[in-house]
N, C-alpha and C positions, 0 to 999 in steps of 0.2 A: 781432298773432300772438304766443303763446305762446313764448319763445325756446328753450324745451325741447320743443316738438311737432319730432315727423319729419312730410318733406317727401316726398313721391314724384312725379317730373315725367316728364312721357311728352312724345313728340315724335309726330302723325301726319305722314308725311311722305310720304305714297303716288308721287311722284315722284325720288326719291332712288336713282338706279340706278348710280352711282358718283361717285367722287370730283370729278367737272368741275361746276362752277360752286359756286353758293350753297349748295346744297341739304344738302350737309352741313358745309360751313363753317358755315355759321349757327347748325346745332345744337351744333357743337364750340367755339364762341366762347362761348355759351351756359353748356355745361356746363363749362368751366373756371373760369368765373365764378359759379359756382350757389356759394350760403355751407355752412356744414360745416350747417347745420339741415337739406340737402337728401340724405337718405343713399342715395337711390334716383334714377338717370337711365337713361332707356328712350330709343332711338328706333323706330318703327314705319315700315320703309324699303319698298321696294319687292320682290316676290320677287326681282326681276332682280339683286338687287344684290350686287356680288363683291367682298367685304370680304377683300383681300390680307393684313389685321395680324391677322385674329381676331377683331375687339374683341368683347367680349361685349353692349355697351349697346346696340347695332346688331342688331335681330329683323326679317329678312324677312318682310315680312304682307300686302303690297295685291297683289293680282294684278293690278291694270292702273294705268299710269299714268293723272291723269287731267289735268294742267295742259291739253292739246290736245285735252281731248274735250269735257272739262263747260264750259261747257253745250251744245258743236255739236248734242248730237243730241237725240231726246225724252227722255222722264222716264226710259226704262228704264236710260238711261247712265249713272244714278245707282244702281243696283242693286248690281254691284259696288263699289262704294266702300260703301255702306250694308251688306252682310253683311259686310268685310273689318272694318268700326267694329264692328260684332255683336260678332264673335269677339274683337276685340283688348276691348273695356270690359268685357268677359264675367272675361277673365282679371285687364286692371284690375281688379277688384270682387275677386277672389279671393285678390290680395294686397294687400300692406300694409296688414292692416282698419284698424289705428290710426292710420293716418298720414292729411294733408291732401293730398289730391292734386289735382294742375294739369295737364292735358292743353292740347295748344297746339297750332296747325296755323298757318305761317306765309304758305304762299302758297293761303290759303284765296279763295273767291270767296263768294258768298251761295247758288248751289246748293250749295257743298260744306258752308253753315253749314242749309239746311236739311237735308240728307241724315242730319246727325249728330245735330241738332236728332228726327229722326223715332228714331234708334236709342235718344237718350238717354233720351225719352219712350216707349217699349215697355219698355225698360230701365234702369231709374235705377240710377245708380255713387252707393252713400254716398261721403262725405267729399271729394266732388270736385267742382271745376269746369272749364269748358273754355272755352278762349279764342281766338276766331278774327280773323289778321291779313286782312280782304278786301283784298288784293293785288289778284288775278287781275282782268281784264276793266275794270282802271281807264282804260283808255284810251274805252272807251266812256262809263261812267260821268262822265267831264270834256269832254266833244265838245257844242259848242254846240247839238247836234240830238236829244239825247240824251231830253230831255223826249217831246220826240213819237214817239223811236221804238218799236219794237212790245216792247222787251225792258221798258222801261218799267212796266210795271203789272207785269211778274216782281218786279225788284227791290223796285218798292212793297209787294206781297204780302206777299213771304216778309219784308222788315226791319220790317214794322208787324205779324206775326205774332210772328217771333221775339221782337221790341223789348217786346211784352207780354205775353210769356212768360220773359224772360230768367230773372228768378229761381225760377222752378216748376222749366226745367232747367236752371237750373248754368251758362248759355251765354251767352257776353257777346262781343259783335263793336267790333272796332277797327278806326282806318283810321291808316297809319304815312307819312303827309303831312298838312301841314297845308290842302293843295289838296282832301284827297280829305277831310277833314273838315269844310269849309266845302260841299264839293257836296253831302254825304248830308243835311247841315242844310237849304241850299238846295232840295234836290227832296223831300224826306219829312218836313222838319221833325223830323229825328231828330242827337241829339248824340252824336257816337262817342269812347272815348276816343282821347287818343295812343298809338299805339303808338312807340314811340323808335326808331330807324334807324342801328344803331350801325355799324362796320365791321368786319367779320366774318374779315378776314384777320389770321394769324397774322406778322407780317415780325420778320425780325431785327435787331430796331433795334442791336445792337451791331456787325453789320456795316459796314462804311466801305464808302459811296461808290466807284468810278472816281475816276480823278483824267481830268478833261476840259478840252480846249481850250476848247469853244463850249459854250455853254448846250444842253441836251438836251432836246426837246420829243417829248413820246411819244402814238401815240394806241394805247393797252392795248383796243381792243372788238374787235367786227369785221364784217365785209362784210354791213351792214343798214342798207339805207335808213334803219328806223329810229333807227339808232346815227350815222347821216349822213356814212357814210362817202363817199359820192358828195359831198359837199359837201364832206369834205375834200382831196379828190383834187383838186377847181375850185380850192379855195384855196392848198392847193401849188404849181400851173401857175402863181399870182400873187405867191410868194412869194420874195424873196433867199433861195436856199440856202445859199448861202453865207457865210452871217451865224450858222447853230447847227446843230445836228444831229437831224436829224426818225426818229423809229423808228416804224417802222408796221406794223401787224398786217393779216396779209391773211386770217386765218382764215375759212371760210364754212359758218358754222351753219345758215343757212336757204336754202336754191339758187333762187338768181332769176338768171332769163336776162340779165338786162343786171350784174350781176356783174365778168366776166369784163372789163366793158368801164369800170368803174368803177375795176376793180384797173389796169388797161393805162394808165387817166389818170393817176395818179401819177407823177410827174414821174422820170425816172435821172439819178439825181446823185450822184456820191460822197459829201454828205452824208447823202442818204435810204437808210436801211436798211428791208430790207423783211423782216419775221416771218413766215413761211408758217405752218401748223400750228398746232395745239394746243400749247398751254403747262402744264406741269408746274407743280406749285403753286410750287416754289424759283422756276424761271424767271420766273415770274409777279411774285413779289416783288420776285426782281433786277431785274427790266427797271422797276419802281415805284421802287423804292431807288433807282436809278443816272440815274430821271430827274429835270428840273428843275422842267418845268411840265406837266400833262397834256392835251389835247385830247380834248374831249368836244362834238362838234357835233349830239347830238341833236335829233330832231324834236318837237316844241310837243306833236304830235296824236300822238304817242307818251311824251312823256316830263313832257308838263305836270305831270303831278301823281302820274308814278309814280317812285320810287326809285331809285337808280343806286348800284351797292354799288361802283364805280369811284371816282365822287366821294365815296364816304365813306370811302373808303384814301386819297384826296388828301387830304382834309382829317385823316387822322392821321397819315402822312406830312410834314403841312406842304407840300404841293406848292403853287403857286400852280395857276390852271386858264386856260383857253380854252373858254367854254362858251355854248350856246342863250340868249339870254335869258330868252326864255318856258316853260323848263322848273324842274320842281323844283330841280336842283341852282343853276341862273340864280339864282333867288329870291333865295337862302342868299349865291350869292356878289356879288350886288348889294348884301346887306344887311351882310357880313362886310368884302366889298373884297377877298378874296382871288385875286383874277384878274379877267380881263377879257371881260365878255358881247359875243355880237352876235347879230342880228335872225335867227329862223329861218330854215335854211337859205340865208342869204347868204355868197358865198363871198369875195364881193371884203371884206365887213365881218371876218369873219373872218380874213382876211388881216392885215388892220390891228390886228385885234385882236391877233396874233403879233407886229407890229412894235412893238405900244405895251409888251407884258409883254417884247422885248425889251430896249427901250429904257428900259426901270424897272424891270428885274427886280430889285434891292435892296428897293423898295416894296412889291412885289407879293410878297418871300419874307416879308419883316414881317409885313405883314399876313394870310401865310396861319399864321405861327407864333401869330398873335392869335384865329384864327378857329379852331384846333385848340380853345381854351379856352372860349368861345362854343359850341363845338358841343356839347361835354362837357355842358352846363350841359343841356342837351336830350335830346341823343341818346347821352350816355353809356351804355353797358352796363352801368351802375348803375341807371340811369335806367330801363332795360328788365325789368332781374330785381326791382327793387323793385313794378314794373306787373304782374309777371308772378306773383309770392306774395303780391301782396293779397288779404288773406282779403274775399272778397266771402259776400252771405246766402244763395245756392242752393246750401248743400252737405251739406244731410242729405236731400234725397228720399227719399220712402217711395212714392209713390201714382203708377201709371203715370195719362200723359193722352193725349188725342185731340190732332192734328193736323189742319188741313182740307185731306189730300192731295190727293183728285180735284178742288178749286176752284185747285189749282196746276198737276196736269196738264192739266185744261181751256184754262186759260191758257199751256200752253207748246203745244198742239196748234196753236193760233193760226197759229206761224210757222216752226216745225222743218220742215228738210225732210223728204219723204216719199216713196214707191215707190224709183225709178231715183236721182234725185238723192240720196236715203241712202243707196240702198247704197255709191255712188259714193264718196261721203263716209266712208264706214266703209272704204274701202280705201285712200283718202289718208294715214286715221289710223293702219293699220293697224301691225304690225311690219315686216311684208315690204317695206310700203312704206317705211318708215321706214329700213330695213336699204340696200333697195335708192338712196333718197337719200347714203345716207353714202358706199354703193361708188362715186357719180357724183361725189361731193364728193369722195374721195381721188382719184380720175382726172385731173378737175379740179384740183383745187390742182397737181397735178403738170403738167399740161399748161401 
């Protein structure tokens, strides 16, 4: 690249409705790190979203979230997302003409890369390309059954579509594990690049610590089977309390009936502290800063091969960890040393596995200050923005092309639901319903 060319980087972010979780940390990690050649940062949020500071990089554009729709229902639930890309490349196109522009969507899936794939090909943006992280729906994508199941010829479809189309528009898909890059090889015979998986929190490394009696063991998630919190609950009832100090989050994002009964198993003891609620970004940090080691007992068939932006603030923290073996972050700390694994969902192993990082936590903090430079070497945020302004060949399009949509609707008719069970489903997803979940979750947590 040209070290005098301007840069212009856009963010679609159609899930970004305020400041709790990823969704905008990701992009703020991002743009503080973008090099002075980048003079323009856009993000494209969700209408919803209630931007408290002003910021001007932050443009409300998607009318609907889609992380919990695409792909539940047929083809047409791509339609919004598809005009909301219209309007935003539309305006792309009409600034910055000189400049190389990079559009990016992080927690993309493969119908999100075709929908955009359909926009860019009606409408080609000079001087840009765009880059999709297939995040979403990796838990299916890595499930032993995966092969046979009906979503299967989708995903074959559209990545052997797109894959030989990349360069006509602009569009190049990544997978940001190296689980999720050995299965797209594995099942399609397609190489994806790395996407790099940095840690997206801002902490204040110049703040000190507490000063603590016992070692402080924290579990920062919250009340999801798939985050294993029932497994941590089993493993606490087997654990010396008495030996460190356990902080536990009891927040509930997703409301499952058995819950309630999950949170009651966690042991009372004046060493376990319990976190009800939502955390504030500060909180968030402190309660990371101030701990020792962290607890991360995710599940195999949820976390095998997708990301966990918790274990990538351990490992820049230096935390040692307690973690799945079989999952991504497992992997990383089998191969670093930085803590200690045990067998999905085992609670009595986990247990041990607290007694061992107690009984060696000097070793275990070593090794996780060794595994901070190890990760760098990969997953730096260096690592990310050099993947992310590589000039690739698709970026003067002139010539709109064809798509083979009706042979992708055909194939999603297959198995979508239909009449009563959609509409059903369209009210699960709905706002009201949505709204209404959170009023039961604040009941809840208080009850």
């Amino acid at each position: 690249m040209n070290i005098s060319e301007s840069i212009a980087v856009y963010s679609l972010n159609p899930d970004l409705i305020d400041g709790f979780g990823h969704y905008l940390h990701y992009d703020l990690k991002i743009k503080s790190n973008l090099p002075a050649t980048v003079q323009s940062f856009r993000i494209f949020a969700n209408q919803s979203f209630i931007d408290s500071e002003k910021t001007t990089f932050i443009q409300p554009a998607f009318a609907k979230k889609t992380y919990d729709v695409i792909p539940a229902f047929d083809y047409a639930a791509l339609d919004s997302f598809k005009a909301d890309c219209s309007r935003i490349l539309r305006e792309i196109n009409t600034e910055n003409s000189g400049s190389h522009k990079v559009v990016y969507l992080y927690m993309g899936s493969v119908w999100h890369a075709w929908a955009l794939a359909e926009v860019i090909a009606s409408q080609p943006v000079k001087n840009a390309v765009f880059k999709i992280n297939l995040f979403h729906d990796r838990a299916r994508l890595l499930s032993s059954d995966f092969s046979a199941s009906a979503y299967f010829s989708e995903y074959n479809f559209i990545l052997q579509e797109l894959k030989k189309r990349e360069t006509a528009l602009g569009l190049y898909l990544y997978a940001d594990t190296h689980e999720a890059v050995a299965a797209f090889q594995n099942h399609f015979k397609i190489t994806l690049p790395y996407w790099a998986m940095f840690s997206v929190s801002e902490f204040t490394k110049t703040k000190k610590e507490e000063e603590k009696n016992k070692i402080r063991f924290c579990y920062p998630g919250n009340v999801q089977q798939a985050k294993g919190f029932d497994v941590l609950a089993a493993a606490l009832q087997k654990t010396d309390l008495s030996a460190a100090e356990f902080y536990v989050r009891t927040f509930i994002s997703y409301l499952k009936k058995e819950a309630k009964a999950w949170i009651d198993a966690v042991p009372q003891h004046e060493n376990v502290r319990i976190l009800p609620g939502s955390l504030t970004v500060e909180e968030y940090s402190d309660l990371l800063i101030n701990s020792d080691v962290i607890l991360l007992p995710y599940r195999a068939a949820d976390f095998g091969g997708r990301t966990s932006g918790i274990f990538a603030d351990a490992i820049d923290l230096e935390k040692p960890v307690v973690i799945t073996r079989e999952t991504w972050g497992g992997n990383y700390t089998a191969r670093y040393g930085n803590g200690v694994t045990f067998s999905d969902g085992n609670a009595e192993e986990m247990t041990g596995a607290v007694r061992e990082v107690l009984q060696n936590f000097t070793k275990y903090k070593t090794a996780a200050k060794n595994a901070k430079e190890l990760w760098a070497e990969v997953n730096g945020i260096e690592n990310f923005i050099d993947e992310l302004l590589k000039k690739t060949e698709g970026e003067n399009r002139e010539n709109r092309m064809d798509l083979p949509v009706n042979e992708l609707q055909n194939r999603m008719r297959l198995h979508r639901p239909q009449g009563l069970k959609k509409a059903i489903l369209r009210v699960k997803k709905s706002r009201t319903a949505f709204a209404v979940k959170q009023k039961i979750l604040r009941l809840f947590s208080v009850s």
